[in-house]
Structure formats: C-alpha cells, structure tokens
C-alpha positions in Angstrom: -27.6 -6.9 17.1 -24.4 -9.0 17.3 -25.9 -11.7 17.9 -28.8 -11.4 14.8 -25.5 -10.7 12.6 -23.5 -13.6 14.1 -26.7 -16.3 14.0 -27.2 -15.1 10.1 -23.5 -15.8 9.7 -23.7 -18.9 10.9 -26.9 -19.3 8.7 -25.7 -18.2 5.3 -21.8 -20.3 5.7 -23.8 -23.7 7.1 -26.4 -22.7 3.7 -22.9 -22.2 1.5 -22.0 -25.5 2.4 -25.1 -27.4 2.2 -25.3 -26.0 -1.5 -21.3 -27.1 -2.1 -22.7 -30.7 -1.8 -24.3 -32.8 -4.1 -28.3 -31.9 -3.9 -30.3 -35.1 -3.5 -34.1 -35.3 -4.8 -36.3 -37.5 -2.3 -38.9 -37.8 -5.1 -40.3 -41.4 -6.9 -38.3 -43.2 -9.7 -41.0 -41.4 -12.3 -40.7 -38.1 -10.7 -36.8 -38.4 -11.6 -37.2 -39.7 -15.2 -39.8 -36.9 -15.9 -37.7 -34.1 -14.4 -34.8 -35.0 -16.2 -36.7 -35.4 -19.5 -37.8 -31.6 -18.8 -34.6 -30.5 -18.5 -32.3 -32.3 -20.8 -30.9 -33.9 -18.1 -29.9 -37.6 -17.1 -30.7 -39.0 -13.9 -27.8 -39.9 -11.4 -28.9 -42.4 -8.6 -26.4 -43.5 -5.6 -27.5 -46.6 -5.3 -26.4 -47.5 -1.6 -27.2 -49.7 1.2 -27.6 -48.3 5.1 -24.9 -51.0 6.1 -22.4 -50.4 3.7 -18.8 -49.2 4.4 -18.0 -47.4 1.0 -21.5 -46.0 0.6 -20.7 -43.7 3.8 -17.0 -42.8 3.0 -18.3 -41.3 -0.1 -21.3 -39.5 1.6 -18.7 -38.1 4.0 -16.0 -37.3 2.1 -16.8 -37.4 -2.2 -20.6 -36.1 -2.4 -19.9 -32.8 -0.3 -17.0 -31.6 -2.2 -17.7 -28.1 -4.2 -16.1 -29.6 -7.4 -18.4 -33.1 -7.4 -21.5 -31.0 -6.5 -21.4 -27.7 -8.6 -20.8 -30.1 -11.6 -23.7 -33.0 -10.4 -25.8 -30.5 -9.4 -25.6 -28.2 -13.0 -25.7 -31.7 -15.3 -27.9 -34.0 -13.6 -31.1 -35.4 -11.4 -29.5 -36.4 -8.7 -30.9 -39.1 -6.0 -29.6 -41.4 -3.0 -31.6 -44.9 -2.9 -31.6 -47.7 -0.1 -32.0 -50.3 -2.2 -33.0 -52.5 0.4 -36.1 -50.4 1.0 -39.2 -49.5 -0.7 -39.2 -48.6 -4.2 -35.3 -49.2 -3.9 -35.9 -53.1 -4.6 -37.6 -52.5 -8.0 -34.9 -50.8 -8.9 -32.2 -53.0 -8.0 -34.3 -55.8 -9.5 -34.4 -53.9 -13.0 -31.4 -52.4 -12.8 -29.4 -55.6 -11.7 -27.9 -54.3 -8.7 -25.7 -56.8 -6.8 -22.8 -54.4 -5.1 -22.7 -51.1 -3.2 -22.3 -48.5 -4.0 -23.6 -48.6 -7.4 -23.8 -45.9 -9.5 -26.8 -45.8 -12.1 -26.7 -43.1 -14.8 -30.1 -43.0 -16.3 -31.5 -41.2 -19.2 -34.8 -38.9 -20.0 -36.7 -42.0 -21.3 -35.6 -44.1 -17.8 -33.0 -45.8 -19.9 -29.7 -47.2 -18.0 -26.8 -46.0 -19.9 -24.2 -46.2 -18.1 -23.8 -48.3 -14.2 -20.5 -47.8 -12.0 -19.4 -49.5 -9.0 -17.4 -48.9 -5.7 -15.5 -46.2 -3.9 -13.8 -43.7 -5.7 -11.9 -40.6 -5.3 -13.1 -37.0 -6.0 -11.2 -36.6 -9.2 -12.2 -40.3 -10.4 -16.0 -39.7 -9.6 -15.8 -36.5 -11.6 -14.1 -37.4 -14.4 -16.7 -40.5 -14.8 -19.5 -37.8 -14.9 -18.1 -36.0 -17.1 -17.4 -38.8 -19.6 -21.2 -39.6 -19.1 -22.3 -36.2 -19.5 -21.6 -36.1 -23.5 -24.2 -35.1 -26.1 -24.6 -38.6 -27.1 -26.2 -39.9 -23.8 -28.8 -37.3 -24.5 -29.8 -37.8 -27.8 -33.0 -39.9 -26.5 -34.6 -43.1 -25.9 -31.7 -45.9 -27.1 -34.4 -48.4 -28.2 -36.1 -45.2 -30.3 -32.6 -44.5 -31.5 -31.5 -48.6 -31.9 -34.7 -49.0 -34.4 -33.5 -45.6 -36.3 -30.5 -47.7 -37.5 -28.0 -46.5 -35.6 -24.8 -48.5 -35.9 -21.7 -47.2 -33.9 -19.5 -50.0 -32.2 -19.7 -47.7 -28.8 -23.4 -47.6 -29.0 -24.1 -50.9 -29.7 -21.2 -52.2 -27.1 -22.5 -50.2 -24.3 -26.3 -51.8 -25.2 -24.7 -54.6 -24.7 -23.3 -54.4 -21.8 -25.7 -52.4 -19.7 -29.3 -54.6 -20.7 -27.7 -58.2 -21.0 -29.1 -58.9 -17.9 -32.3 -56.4 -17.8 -33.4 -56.7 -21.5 -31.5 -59.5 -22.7 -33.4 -59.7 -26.6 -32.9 -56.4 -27.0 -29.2 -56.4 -26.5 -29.1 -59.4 -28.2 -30.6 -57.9 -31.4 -27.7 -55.1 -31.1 -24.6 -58.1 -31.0 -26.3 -58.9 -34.0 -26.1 -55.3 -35.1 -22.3 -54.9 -33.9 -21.2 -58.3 -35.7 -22.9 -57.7 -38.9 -21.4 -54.5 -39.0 -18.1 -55.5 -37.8 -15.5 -54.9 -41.1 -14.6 -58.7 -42.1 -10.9 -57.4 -41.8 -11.3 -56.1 -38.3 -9.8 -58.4 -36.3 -11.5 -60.1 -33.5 -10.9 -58.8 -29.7 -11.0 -61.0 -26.0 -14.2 -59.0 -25.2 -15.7 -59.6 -28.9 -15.2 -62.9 -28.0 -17.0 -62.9 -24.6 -19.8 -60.7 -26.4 -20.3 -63.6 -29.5 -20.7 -65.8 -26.8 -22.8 -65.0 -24.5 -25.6 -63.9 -27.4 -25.8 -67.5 -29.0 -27.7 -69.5 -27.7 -28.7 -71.3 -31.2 -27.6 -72.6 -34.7 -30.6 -70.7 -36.2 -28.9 -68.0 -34.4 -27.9 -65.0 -36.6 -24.5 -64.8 -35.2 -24.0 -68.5 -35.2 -22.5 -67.8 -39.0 -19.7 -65.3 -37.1 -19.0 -67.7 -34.9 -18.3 -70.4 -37.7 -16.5 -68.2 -40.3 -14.5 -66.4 -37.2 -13.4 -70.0 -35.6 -9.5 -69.7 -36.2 -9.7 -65.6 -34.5 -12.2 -67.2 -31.5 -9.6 -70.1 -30.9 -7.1 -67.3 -30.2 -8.7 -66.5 -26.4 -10.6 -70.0 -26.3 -9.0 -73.2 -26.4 -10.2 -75.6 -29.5 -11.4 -78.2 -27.2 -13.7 -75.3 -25.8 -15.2 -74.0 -28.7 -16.1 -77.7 -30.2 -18.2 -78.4 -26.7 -19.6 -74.9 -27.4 -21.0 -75.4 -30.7 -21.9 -79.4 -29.7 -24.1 -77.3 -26.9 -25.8 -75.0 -29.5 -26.1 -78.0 -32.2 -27.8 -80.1 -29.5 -30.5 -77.3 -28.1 -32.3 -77.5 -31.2 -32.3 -81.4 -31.0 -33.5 -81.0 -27.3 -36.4 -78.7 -28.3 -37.4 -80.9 -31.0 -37.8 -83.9 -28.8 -40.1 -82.2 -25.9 -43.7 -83.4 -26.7 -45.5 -80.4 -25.2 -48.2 -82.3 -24.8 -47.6 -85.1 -22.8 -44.8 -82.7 -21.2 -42.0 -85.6 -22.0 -39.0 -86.1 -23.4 -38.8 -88.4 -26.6 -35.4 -90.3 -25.2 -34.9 -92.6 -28.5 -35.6 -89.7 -30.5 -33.3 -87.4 -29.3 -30.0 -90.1 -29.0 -31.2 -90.9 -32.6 -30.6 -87.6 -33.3 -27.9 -86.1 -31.5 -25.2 -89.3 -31.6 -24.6 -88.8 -35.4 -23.8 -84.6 -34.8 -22.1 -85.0 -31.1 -21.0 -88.6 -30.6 -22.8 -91.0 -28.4 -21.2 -89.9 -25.0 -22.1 -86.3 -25.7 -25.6 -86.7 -26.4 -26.5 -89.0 -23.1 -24.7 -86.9 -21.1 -26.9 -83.5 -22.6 -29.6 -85.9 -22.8 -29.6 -86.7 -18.7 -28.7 -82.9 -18.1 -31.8 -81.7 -20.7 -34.3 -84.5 -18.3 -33.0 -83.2 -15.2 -33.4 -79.6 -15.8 -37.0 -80.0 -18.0 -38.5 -81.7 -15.4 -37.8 -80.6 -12.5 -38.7 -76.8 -14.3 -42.0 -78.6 -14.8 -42.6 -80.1 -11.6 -42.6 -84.0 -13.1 -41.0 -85.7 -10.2 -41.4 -89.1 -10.9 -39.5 -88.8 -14.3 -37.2 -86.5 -12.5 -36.5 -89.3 -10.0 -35.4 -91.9 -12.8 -33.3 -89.3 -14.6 -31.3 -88.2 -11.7 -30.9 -91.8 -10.2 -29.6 -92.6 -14.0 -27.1 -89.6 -14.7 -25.8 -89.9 -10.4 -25.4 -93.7 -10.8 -21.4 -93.3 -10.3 -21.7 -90.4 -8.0 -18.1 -90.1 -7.5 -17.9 -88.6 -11.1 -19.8 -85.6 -9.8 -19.2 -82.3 -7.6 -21.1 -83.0 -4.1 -22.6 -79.4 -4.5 -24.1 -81.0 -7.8 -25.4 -84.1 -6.0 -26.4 -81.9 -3.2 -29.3 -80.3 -5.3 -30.5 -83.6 -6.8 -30.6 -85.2 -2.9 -33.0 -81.3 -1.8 -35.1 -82.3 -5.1 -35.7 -86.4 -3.7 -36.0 -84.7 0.0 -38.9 -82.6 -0.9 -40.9 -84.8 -4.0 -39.6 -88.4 -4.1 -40.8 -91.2 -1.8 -39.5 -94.5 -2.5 -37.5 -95.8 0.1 -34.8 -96.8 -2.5 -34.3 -93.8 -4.1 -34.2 -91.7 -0.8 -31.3 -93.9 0.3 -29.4 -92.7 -2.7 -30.1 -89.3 -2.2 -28.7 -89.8 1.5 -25.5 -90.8 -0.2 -25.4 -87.5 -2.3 -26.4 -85.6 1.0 -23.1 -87.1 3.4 -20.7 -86.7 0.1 -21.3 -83.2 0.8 -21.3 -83.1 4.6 -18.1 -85.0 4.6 -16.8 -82.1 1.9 -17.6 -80.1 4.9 -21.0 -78.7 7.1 -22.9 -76.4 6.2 -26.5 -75.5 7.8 -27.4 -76.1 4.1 -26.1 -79.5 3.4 -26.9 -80.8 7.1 -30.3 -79.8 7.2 -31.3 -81.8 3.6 -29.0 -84.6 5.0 -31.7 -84.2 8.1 -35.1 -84.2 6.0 -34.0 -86.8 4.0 -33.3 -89.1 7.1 -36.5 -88.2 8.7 -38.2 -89.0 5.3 -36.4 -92.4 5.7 -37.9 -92.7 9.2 -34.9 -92.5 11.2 -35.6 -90.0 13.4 -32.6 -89.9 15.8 -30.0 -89.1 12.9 -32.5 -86.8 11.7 -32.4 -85.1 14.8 -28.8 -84.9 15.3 -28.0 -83.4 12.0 -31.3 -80.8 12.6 -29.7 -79.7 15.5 -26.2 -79.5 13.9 -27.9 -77.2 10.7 -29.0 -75.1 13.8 -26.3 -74.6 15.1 -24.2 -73.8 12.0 -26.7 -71.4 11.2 -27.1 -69.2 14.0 -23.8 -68.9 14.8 -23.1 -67.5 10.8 -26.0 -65.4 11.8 -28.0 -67.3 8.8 -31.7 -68.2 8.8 -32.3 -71.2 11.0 -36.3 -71.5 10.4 -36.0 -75.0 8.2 -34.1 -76.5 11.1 -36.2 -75.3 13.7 -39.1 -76.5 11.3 -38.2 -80.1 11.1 -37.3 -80.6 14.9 -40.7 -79.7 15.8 -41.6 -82.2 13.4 -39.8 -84.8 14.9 -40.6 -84.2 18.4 
C-alpha cells in the first residue's frame, strides 16, 4: 500500500510540474491559427533550431518556470518549431526568420504582430507577453482593421515594422497612412527617417512629397550629400523604366543619358546607367549585352570592391565565351584571391581558367577551393565538380 501511495506521489508532483511549464501544442500551423481564433487567443510559437545554444537555456531554465507557464498557458496557443524541419521552413520563409530563438506572436487571422529575438530572463520574457497580451492585438485581422481606417501611429508603426519584409505593399500603404497622418508640426524622429526611406522607392511615390517638404528635419540624421544621391536614385528609376523596351528586352542607352544628364549630371547617369544594364540583364538572362556592360562599367577595375568584381567574373564564368573577355574576368577573380582565399573566390578563379583552357592553374586553384572548404566544413561539391572535369 506504500508503495501504490508513494508511486502516486511521485505521479501527481512529476504531473504538478509538467503542468508548471509552458504547454506546447504539436499540432499544424492551421490547427494553431484556428484554435486561437476559437478562443480569443493569439498564437505564441518558439521558433528554435535543434543546434542552437539559447534555444535550450530557455527550454531548461525560462519555459518551465510556474510564472512563464501559468501566464502562457492561460493567454495563448502555445508551440515549439524546428524551423529547419518540415512545416518549420514555410514558416521561417513567411515569417522572415534569420536568428534563434525567435519569438513569433501571431494573431486569430495568422497575422504576425509582434516577433522577438534571443535569450531572455524569466521576468523579461514575461513582461514581453504581457505587453503583447493587450486588447488591441486581439481586436482582429490588421488588414480587416487597416482597410476600416484605422490610423494610430503604434498601429501603423508596428505594420511597418513586422510585414516590411513579408508583405512589403501592404506596409508600404500604412507609411503612407502614418506620414499623411503625421501633424505637420510633429517633428521628425531617427526611425521616421529610416521608415520614409525604406518605403520610397519612386517620385510618383506618395511619400516622395514628405520627403521633399521634410528635407531640412531628414538632413538632421542624414547628411545632405546623402539625401541628394537618394532623391538622384528615385529621380532616375523612373527614367530607367521608361527606357526598357519590353519588347526587344533592351535598354535604350541614348535615351536614357538624354534623359537623366539634364536631372542628375552626366557622371550620375552613366554610372546608374551601367549599374541599371548590369542588373536588367543579367535578371533577364541577356549575356551577351551583359558581357559589354560589365566589361564597360569594370574597365578601371581598381575603382571597384573585388567582392563587386567577384560577381561580374561568376557571371563571364558561367555565360560568356570570348577569350578576351574571360581574361578580364580572370583579373576580377585574382583581385579578390589576393584580398584573400576563399573556397568561393578560388573556385570561380578555377572555372574561369579552365574555361580559358589552362588546365593546370585550373587545377591548382580547384584543389585550393577544396581544401578551404572542407576544412570550414562548407560545401565542396563545385570543386570536386570541376576537377573531375579536368581529369
């Protein structure tokens, strides 16, 4: 009988433990969004990774404490996902997650609205749940709520911030939102700034009128020179979308200088002119005019960041053949092997030797991206790729 009572002791403290502790659900993503739209709930996932340090410390010692689980357990949907497995990749992918842990705060309608990050004490980790928990986070969908009018500089702030990467229009729409709404004697902020910013990407923009009228508050955190290469950049993207003839898929060079020199100066506008080439066609696989463009911009290659000339020289390795051409690209290639080796830089250096037909410094520098590679435990598959090539 002692023993029955001691075993069911044993039993009932392990059980009053196990319920001290945050609960996880092992249930899919839509399982979670549905059970906290049931319940008036929001969704808490621990967004971890089996190899990370932090993500265990708080298993072991934040997630079992009574405080952090009566309170998690009460307020939210609460789930632990390897983002490096499964259904864990699609949610890393939506939810842009980079770091571990990461903690995603979701709401009824599967809407992220608030995302955390890193190790944090038991009092920290509570009081950040209990910020989240308010009435506000639960008043429903943000996009239902957005296209109701609401207008509040938190609510539009934290759209901002938390689908800038995931939904970037619709964030975009509320810095519209937030500017137009901002009091013209409010005076501007570093992160209003940084918000203003990263939202324009055009003249035709509608918060490219902010940025004019607010140039002497933007000029506080941004130096002058700054903000004129800014707006030259927006000035010019209309120009550069007005010279692509989508049909041919080109870019109408005299045009464009035409153009551009009179707003930018005529420095500025062959510089974005070579950049706009570069970028257009290699996005639209036309080699040949990429090949030109690149051996134009790169002519004085000293100008230039190797790592810059380094991407070029991968481009001419894998698309360009003229003999010529690939000679320059070699160039590129050693200004960033002499910078230092990487498996990277020594294996395009290697494929763009072999494409030139020399075969025993192709080999060499192969062997060397090998090398480098398994020994920083990095994937070595390219240069083991190409060496069987040569033999």
């Amino acid at each position: 009988m002692k023993k029955i009572i001691s075993g069911l002791f044993i039993f009932i403290t392990i059980f009053s433990f196990a319920q001290d502790e945050i609960q996880f659900q092992d249930v899919p993503f839509k399982d979670l969004v549905a059970k906290a739209k049931k319940e008036n709930k929001l969704v808490f996932i621990d967004a971890y990774a089996s190899w990370c340090g932090p993500c265990k410390m708080m298993e072991k010692n934040v997630f079992t404490q009574k405080s952090v689980g009566d309170f998690y357990n009460k307020n939210f949907v609460n789930a632990r996902i390897d983002m490096e497995k499964g259904e864990g990749r699609e949610i890393a992918q939506k939810f842009g997650v980079r770091s571990y842990p990461t903690y995603l705060f979701l709401n009824g309608d599967g809407e992220l609205i608030s995302q955390n990050y890193g190790y944090m004490e038991e009092n920290v980790f509570l009081a950040m749940a209990q910020d989240i928990n308010s009435p506000n986070n639960k008043k429903g969908s943000l996009k239902e709520r957005f296209a109701q009018g609401e207008k509040s500089s938190d609510f539009l702030i934290n759209i901002m911030k938390l689908n800038s990467s995931s939904d970037f229009e619709f964030a975009k729409k509320a810095s519209e939102r937030y500017f137009e709404n901002k009091k013209k004697t409010d005076e501007f902020t570093k992160e209003d700034v940084g918000f203003l910013l990263y939202f324009l990407k055009s003249t035709e923009d509608f918060n490219y009128k902010t940025f004019v009228a607010k140039k002497d508050e933007i000029i506080k955190y941004l130096p002058e020179e700054n903000y004129n290469d800014f707006n030259n950049q927006l000035i010019l993207a209309k120009v550069v979308q007005q010279s692509i003839d989508e049909k041919s898929k080109k870019i109408n060079d005299a045009y464009f200088l035409k153009t551009a020199e009179p707003l930018v100066g005529k420095e500025a506008a062959a510089i974005k002119l070579n950049q706009t080439k570069l970028a257009y066609y290699e996005q639209n696989a036309n080699f040949p005019e990429y090949e030109k463009a690149a051996l134009d911009y790169y002519n004085n290659s000293d100008a230039f960041e190797p790592n810059e000339l380094l991407k070029a020289a991968w481009v001419f390795s894998d698309y360009v053949k003229t003999q010529a051409s690939l000679k320059k690209a070699a160039e590129w290639a050693e200004k960033s092997v002499m910078r230092g080796e990487t498996s990277e830089n020594t294996y395009i250096l290697a494929k763009i030797y072999y494409n030139l037909g020399n075969k025993d410094l192709a080999k060499n520098f192969a062997e060397l991206s090998k090398n480098i590679a398994e020994k920083s435990g990095k994937d070595a598959t390219l240069a083991n790729e190409l060496l069987m090539t040569i033999k």
